[in-house]
N, C-alpha and C positions, 0 to 999 in steps of 0.2 A: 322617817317612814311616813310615806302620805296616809290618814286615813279616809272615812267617808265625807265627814268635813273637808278635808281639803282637797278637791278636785281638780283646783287649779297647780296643785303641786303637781299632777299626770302630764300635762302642758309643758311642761318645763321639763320634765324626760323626753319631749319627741324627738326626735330626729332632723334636721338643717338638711343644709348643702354642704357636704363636705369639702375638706380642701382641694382635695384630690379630680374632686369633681367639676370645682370652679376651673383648676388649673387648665383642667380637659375642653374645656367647655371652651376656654380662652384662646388654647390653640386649634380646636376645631375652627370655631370664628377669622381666626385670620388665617388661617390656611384659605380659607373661602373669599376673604376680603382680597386676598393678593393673587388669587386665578382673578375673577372679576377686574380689579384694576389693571391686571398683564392683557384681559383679554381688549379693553379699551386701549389701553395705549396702543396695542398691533394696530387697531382698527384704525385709530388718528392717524398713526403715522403712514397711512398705505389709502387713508382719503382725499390727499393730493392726487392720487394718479386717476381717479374716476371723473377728477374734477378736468384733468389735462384734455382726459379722453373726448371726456365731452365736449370741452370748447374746442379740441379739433373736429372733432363732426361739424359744429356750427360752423368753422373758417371752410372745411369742404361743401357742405351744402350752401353757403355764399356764394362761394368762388363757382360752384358749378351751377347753379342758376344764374351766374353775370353769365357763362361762355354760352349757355342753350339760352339765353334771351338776345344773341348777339344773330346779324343776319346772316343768310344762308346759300348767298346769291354763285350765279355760274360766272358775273364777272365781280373786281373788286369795287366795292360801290361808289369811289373813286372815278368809276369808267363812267362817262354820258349815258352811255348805251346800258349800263347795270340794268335800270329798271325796265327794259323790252327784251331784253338777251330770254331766249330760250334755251341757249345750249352751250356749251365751251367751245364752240366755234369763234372764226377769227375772220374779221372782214366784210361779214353782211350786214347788211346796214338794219338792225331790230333784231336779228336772230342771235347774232353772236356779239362778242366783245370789240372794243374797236383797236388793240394789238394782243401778243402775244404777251405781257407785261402784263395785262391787267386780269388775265384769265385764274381764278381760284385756283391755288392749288393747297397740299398740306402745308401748312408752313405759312408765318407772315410777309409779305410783301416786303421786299429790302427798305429797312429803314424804322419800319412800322413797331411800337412797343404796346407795349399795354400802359404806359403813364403818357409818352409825349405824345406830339402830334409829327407826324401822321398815326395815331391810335389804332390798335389791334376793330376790327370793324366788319370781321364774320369769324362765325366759329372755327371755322378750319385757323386760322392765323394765331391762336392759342398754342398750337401741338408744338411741345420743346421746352413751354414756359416754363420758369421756377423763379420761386423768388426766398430769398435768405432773411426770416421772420416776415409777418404779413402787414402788409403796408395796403394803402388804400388806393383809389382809382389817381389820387394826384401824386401815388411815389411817395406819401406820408405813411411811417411807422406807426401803428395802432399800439397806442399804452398797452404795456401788459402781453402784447402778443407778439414780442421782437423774438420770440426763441422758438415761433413756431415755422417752418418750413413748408411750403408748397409746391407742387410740379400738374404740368398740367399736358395732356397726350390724347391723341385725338387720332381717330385711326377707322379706316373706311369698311363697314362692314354691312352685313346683309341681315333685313330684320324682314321676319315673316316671310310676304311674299317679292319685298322689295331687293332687287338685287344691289349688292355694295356700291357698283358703277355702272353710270349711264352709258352708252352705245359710245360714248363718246374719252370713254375710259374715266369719267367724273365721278367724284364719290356724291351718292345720291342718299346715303345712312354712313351720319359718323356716330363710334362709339367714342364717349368724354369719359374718362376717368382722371379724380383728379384723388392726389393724394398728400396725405397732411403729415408730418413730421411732426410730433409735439417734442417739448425740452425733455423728457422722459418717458419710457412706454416706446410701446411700437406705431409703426405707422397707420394710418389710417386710410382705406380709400373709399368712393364711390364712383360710382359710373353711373351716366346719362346716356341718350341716344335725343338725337337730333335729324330728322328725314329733311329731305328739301319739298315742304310741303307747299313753299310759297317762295318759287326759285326768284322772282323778280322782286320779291318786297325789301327796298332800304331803308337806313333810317330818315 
């Protein structure tokens, strides 16, 4: 029995942590340790697909800034006559094209691709394309993006006040949509518009 002398014998009565309490404590703690590690690993494994996402937006907004930086003319710029043509006319010498052959239409010019030569060489001449993983301007596979898909559609439409075709039945506003298949995920598109602001201009 402690008395006033010994004080420090009071000390040695308190009270700890019991077992009961450590044990509790222990499995609170990793109950909380294993939601926290389950919710990381979800996250890793599903931060590939944001990654996919994105580099296909970047392979669409490429791809659709190469076809609206591409000319825009009423004949194939191919023709003599491309840079005086006014119109998709056939046979006036400055106004129109100099045959029916070289006149713009949707679609490329028989032969024409986007790697060889004779090379895709106005925008309308894209509408159809696709290509099976994204390769570059010479037909070369780009590391790393052989599992991404593209398609590319081009389609004559009316913006504001400009009508889709000229008198002459020519598309004067094409809509570009182009669209990106990643290795997983869904597809991706954008759309551009293209006016013939500058019908004579070739490369």
């Amino acid at each position: 029995m402690c008395t006033e002398r010994q004080k420090p014998c009071a000390i040695l009565h308190q009270g700890g942590v019991s077992m009961i309490e450590l044990v509790m404590f222990i499995v609170i703690v990793s109950a909380g340790v294993v939601g926290i590690l389950a919710a990381i690993n979800a996250t890793t494994q599903k931060s590939a697909d944001p990654m996919a996402r994105k580099q296909a937006l970047a392979i669409a907004e490429s791809l659709l800034e190469e076809v609206q930086l591409m000319p825009f003319t009423y004949c194939d710029p191919d023709d003599p006559q491309a840079p005086t043509a006014t119109s998709a006319t056939v046979g006036v010498a400055g106004v129109g094209c100099t045959s029916a052959a070289t006149v713009e239409g949707i679609g490329p010019e028989a032969g024409e691709t986007r790697y060889s030569t004779p090379q895709f060489d106005n925008v309308n001449d894209y509408h159809g394309f696709s290509m099976l993983g994204f390769k570059d301007i010479a037909n070369v596979a780009v590391l790393g993006l052989t599992g991404y898909n593209a398609s590319v559609a081009t389609t004559a439409v009316a913006l504001g006040g400009i009508a889709a075709n000229d008198v002459n039945g020519r598309p004067q506003v094409l809509r570009i949509v182009v669209t990106v298949t990643p290795p997983s995920g869904s597809a991706i598109s954008l759309e551009g518009y293209r006016t013939r602001y500058a019908p004579q201009a070739t490369p």
